[in-house]
ZAMARGU-4260 file (C-alpha; in steps of 0.2 Angstrom, whole numbers, plus 5000, padded with zeros to 4 digits):
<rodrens>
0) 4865/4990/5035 | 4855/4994/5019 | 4862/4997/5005 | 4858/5013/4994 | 4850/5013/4977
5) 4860/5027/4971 | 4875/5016/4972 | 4867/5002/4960 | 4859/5013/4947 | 4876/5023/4945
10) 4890/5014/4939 | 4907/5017/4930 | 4915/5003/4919 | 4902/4991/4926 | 4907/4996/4945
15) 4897/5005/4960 | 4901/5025/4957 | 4905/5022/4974 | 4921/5011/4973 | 4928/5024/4964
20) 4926/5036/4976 | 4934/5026/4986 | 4947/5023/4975 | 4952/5042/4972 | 4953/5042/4993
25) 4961/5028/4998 | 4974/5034/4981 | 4976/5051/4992 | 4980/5043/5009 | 4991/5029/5003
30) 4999/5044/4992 | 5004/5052/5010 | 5009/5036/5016 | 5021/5030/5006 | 5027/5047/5000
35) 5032/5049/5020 | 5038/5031/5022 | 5050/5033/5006 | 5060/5049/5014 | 5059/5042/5032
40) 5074/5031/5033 | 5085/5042/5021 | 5081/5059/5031 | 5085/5049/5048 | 5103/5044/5039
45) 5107/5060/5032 | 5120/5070/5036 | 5114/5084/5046 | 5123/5096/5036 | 5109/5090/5024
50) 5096/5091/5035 | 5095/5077/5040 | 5097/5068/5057 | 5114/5060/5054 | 5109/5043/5064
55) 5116/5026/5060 | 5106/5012/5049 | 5102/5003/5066 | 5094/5016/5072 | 5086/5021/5057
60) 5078/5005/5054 | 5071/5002/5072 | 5063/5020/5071 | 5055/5014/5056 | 5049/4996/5062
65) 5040/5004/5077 | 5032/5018/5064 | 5025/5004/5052 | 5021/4992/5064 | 5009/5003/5075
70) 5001/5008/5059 | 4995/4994/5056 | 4990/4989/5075 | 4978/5003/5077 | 4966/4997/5063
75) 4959/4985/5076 | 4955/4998/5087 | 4948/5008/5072 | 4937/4990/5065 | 4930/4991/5082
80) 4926/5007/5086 | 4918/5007/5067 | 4908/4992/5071 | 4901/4999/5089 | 4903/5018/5089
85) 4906/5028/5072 | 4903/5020/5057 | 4913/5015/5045 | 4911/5035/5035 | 4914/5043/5052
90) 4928/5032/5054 | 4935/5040/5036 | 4933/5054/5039 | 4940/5055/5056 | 4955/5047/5050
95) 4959/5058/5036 | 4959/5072/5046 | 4970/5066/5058 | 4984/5061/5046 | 4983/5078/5037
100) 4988/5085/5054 | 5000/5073/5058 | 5009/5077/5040 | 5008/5096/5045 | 5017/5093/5062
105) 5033/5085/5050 | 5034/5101/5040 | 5042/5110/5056 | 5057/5099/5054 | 5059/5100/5076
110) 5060/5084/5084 | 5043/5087/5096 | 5032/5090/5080 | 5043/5073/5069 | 5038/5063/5084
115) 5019/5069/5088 | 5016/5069/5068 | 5021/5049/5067 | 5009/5049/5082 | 4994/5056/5074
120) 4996/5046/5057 | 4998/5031/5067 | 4982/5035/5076 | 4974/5041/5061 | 4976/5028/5052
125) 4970/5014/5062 | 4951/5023/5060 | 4957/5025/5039 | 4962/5009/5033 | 4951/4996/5041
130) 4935/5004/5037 | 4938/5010/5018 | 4939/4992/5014 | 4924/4989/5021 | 4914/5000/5013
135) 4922/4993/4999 | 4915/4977/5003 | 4899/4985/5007 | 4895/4989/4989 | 4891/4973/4983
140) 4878/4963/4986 | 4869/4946/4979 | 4864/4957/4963 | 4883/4962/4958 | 4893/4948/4968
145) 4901/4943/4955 | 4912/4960/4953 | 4917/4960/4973 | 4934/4952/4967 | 4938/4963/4952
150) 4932/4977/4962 | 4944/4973/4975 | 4956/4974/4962 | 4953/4991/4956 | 4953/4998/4974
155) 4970/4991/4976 | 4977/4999/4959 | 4971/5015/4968 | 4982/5011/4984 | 4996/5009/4973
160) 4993/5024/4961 | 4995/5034/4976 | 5011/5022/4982 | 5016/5028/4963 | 5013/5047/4966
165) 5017/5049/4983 | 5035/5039/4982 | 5039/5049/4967 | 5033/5065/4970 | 5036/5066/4989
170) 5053/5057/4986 | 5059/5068/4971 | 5056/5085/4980 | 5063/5077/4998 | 5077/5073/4991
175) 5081/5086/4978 | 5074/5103/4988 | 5071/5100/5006 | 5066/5086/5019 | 5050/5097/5024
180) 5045/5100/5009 | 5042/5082/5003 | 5032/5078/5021 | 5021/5093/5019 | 5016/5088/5002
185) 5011/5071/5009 | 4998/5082/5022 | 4994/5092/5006 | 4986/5077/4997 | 4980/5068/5014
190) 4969/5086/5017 | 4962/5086/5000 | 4958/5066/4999 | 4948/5070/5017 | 4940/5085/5011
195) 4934/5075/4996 | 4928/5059/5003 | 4919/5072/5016 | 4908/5082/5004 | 4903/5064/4994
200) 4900/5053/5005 | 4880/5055/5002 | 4883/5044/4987 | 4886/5028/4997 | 4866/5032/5005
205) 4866/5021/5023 | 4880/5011/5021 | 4895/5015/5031 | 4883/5022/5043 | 4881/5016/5060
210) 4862/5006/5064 | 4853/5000/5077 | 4843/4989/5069 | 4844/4971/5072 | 4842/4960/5057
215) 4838/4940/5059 | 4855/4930/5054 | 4857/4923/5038 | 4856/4905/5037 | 4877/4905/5032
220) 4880/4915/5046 | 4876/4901/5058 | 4887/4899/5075 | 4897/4884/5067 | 4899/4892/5050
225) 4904/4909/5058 | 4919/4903/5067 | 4924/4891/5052 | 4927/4908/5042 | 4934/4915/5056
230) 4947/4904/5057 | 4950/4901/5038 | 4952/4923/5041 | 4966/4920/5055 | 4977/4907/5047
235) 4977/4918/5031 | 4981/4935/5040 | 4994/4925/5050 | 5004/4919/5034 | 5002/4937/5027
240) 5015/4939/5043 | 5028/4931/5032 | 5024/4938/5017 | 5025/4957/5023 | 5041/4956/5035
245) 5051/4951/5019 | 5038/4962/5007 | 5042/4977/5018 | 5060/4978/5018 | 5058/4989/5003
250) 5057/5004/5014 | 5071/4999/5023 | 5085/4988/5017 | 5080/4986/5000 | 5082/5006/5001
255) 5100/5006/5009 | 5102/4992/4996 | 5097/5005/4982 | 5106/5018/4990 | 5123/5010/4993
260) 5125/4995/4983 | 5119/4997/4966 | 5125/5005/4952 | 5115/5019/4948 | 5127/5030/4939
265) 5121/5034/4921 | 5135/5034/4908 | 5136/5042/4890 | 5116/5042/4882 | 5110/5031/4898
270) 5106/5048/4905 | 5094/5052/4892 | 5085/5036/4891 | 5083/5036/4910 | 5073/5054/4908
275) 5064/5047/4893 | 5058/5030/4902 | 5055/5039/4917 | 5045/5054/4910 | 5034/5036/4901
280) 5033/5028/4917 | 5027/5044/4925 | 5013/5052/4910 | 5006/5037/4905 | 5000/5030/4922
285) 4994/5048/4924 | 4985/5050/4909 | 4974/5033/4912 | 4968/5039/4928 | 4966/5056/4923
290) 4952/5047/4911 | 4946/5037/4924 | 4945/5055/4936 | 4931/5064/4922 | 4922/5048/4922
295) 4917/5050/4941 | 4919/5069/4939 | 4905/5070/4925 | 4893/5059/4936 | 4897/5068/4950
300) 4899/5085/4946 | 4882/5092/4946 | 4877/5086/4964 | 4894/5087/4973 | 4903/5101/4964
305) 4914/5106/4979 | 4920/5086/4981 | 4922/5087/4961 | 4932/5100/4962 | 4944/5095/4976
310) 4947/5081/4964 | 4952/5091/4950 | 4963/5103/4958 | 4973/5086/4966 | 4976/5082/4948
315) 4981/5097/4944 | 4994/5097/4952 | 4999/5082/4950 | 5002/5086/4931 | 5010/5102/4936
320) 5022/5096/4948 | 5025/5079/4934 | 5029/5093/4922 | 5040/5104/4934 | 5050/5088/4938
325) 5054/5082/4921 | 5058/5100/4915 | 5070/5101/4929 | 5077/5084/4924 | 5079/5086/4906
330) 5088/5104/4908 | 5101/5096/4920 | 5112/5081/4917 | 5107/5065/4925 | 5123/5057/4934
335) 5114/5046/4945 | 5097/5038/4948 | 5088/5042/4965 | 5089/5029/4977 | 5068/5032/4981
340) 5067/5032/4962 | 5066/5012/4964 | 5055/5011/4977 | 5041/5017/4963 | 5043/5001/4955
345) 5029/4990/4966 | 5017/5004/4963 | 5020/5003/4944 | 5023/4986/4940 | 5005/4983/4952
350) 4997/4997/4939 | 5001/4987/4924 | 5000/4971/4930 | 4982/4971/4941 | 4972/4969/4925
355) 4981/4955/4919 | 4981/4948/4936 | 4962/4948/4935 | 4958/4943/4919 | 4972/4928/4921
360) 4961/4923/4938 | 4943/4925/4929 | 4947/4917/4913 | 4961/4908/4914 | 4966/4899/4930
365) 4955/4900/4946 | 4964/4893/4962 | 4957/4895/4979 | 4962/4908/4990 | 4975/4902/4998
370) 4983/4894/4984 | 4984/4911/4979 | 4993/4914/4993 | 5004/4901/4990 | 5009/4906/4976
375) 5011/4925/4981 | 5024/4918/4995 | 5033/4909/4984 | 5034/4922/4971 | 5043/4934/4985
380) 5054/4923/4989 | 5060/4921/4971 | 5062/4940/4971 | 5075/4936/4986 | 5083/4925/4979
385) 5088/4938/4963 | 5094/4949/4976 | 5104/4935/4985 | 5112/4930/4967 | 5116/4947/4964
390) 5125/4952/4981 | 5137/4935/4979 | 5152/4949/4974 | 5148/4959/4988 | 5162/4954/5001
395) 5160/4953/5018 | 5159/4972/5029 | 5159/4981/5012 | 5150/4999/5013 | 5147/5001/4996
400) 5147/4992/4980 | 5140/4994/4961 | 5130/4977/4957 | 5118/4980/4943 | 5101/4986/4944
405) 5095/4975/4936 | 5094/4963/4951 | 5083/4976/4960 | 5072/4980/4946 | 5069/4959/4943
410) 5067/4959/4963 | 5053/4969/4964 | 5042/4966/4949 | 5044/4947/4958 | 5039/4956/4973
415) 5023/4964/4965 | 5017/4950/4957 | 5017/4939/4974 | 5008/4956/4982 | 4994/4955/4969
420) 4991/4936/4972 | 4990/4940/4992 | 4982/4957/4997 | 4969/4962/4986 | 4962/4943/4988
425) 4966/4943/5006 | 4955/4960/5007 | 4941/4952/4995 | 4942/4934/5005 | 4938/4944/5023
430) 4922/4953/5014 | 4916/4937/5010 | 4920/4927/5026 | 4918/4938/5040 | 4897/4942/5044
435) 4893/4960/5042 | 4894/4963/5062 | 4911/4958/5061 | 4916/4965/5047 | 4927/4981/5054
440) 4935/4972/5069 | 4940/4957/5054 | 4947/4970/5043 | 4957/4974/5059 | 4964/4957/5064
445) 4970/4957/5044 | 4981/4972/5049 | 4985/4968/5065 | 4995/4952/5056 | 5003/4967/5047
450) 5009/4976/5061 | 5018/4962/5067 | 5025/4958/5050 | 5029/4976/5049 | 5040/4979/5068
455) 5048/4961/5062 | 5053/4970/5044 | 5062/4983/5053 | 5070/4973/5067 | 5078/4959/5054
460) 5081/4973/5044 | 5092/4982/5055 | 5102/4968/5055 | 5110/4969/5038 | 5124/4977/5045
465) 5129/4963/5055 | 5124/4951/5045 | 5135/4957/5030 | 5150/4960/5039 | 5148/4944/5049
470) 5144/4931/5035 | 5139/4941/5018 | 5125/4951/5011 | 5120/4937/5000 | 5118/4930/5017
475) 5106/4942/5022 | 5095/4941/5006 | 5094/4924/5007 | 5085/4922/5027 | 5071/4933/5017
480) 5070/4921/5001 | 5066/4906/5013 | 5056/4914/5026 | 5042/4914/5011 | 5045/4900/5003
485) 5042/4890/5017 | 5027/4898/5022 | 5021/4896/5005 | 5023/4876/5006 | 5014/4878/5022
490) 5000/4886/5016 | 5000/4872/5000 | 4996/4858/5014 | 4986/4867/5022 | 4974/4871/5008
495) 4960/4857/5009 | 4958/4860/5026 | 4954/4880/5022 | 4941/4874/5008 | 4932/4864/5019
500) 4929/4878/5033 | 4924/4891/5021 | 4906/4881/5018 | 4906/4886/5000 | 4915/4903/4998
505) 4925/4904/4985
</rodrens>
């Protein structure tokens, strides 16, 4: 593919104008992502006199494996059918259509549409998420190499500013007004990310279009060195395994951890500082990518107004549904925090922390990629560990149980940090690695490791009952603290080895 002038002569905080397109999209769809996965397990437990589904946590948990894991097995099929048939911008566009109908099918609230919704995000997705990081990729060349990494990174604080949003908002009216209501506004904010990514996607010129021309090889793309990278590719996507079936039981038992086992009542003036940090934690975040919005808005406007548009209208309501859910906190006493209020706390800590993250790696300390990893392992297993610590009062077969949140809280940001050491180097690591033909279907492999990782989180998961009747809950915590940790030693010996068959990719 060929890549468009526009997309070097146009740039915001030193970056392609395109990334950020990008990263308003991707911010959209993982918005409708998360905002769904944060109310799935805890509509299926409710009571139905809640309207909810009134299942068990067993049942709950196994639902929610086979949802997260087949969203991240179709991306395989979607990297191919890129690479061969659509195009990566095809492949977008596709996708975000398709999940926007799959969110409006949940608003119905009958078990026919729940069922065929999950089925069209699932399919949806698999044509979304591979080839959005490629285009990603795609936009840097020998002239702005250098940026691919940081530029990885900023994609990422978009995938997690609409984690952010989407667990907050969608969580916060799902659980406060009505099930429905939170799924719809998921499709809401899929429909308008699509629209947008559809009326400006002349600004990435040829690439994510699909060619027929042949171009010679580059001399580092030769047979040996080709499946070299490949392999250093598979080894890294097959410790991401580890890495997400423990990551991932945020939006399961991490959840019934929340809900059930922490203390979230807010005594005397706790109340009030709860509404004040959590009106902080909400404005602030908004406010900086607000400013990053007019950047792209006032270099975009004038050619695609209708795209430009779209955009602001997403952010207007974003402020106006923020501002609607504070006033409505503030004039009410707050007893109790949310249990999907801690689920927010990834996305937060990851849109603080990134910047440091990449300063720490260009200035500070450069590792190799899979001593990154290492330590991302490592770091999760940590976060475990907390969690283990704080569950040893919990006795065996106990329902309930007030341990401080404070263990939660310590847990994730742990958690974050270990994320922000694996994916968005992982995601940078396969642009680098994987030739240009491959690119889609290597993207895929990476999620396909997540799949599995993903129907592992909710099948351990499911267990905790068992487990903490049978031994403890400590117990529980504790398989997910080594699980990582000694992946993480793994990936430590095995780092010459990866170095070597990367032929200079750093």
């Amino acid at each position: 593919m060929q890549r468009a002038t526009t997309i070097t002569t146009t740039t915001i905080l030193d970056h392609p104008a395109g990334l950020f397109t990008l990263f308003f999209t991707e911010m959209w769809e993982r918005f409708s992502y998360y905002g769904m996965r944060a109310l799935l397990v805890l509509f299926l437990i409710s009571e139905t006199t809640k309207g909810g589904w009134g299942w068990n946590r067993a049942e709950a948990l196994t639902l929610y494996s086979w949802y997260t894991g087949l969203v991240y097995l179709t991306p395989i099929l979607g990297g191919y059918l890129a690479d061969r048939v659509l195009g990566s911008r095809r492949a977008v566009v596709w996708g975000g259509f398709i999940i926007a109908a799959g969110h409006a099918c949940m608003l119905f609230n009958t078990p026919v549409l729940f069922y065929i919704g999950l089925g069209l995000i699932v399919s949806g997705t698999g044509l979304f998420k591979p080839n959005i990081s490629t285009i990603v990729g795609q936009l840097y060349g020998k002239d702005n190499q250098a940026l691919r990494d940081s530029g990885y990174t900023l994609f990422y604080m978009g995938v997690n500013a609409g984690a952010f949003f989407g667990i907050l908002l969608c969580g916060y009216i799902g659980e406060n007004i009505a099930w429905n209501y939170g799924f719809a506004l998921a499709g809401i904010f899929m429909m308008m990310g699509a629209l947008q990514f559809y009326f400006i996607q002349d600004i990435f010129g040829n690439i994510g279009v699909l060619t027929k021309n042949k171009t010679l090889i580059p001399p580092d793309e030769t047979p040996h060195i080709v499946a070299d990278r490949l392999k250093v590719i598979c080894v890294l996507s097959f410790f991401t395994i580890f890495f997400w079936l423990a990551y991932e039981q945020a939006g399961g038992s991490m959840t019934i951890f929340a809900a059930s086992y922490t203390d979230r009542v807010l005594a005397g003036n706790s109340g009030m500082v709860f509404k004040v940090v959590n009106s902080l934690m909400s404005i602030v975040p908004t406010l900086i990518l607000s400013w990053v919005l007019m950047k792209l808005v006032m270099i975009s406007v004038k050619r695609y107004l209708f795209s430009s548009l779209l955009l602001l209208a997403c952010f207007t309501i974003i402020w106006g549904l923020l501002i609607w859910m504070l006033q409505r906190d503030f004039s009410h006493d707050q007893s109790s925090i949310p249990a999907s209020w801690f689920g927010v706390l990834p996305a937060f800590f990851i849109v603080i922390l990134a910047p440091l993250f990449s300063t720490l790696w260009e200035k500070y300390w450069q590792p190799s990629g899979p001593i990154k990893f290492a330590v991302g392992l490592i770091l999760l297993g940590l976060g475990f560990a907390v969690l283990a610590y704080g569950a040893l009062g919990i006795p065996s077969g106990a329902s309930t149980a007030s341990v401080s949140m404070a263990f939660l809280v310590l847990a994730y940001l742990l958690h974050t940090m270990g994320e922000l050491c694996i994916s968005p180097v992982g995601l940078s690591y396969i642009s680098k690695l994987a030739p240009s033909r491959l690119l889609g279907l290597m993207f895929g492999v990476w999620f396909i490791n997540a799949a599995i990782a993903n129907k592992l989180a909710g099948s351990l998961g499911s267990y905790i009952d068992y487990i903490s009747t049978t031994y403890s809950l400590a117990s529980f915590f504790l398989i997910f603290a080594t699980i990582p940790i000694t992946a993480g030693l793994i990936v430590l010996l095995l780092n010459k080895w990866m170095l070597k068959n990367m032929h200079g990719v750093h």
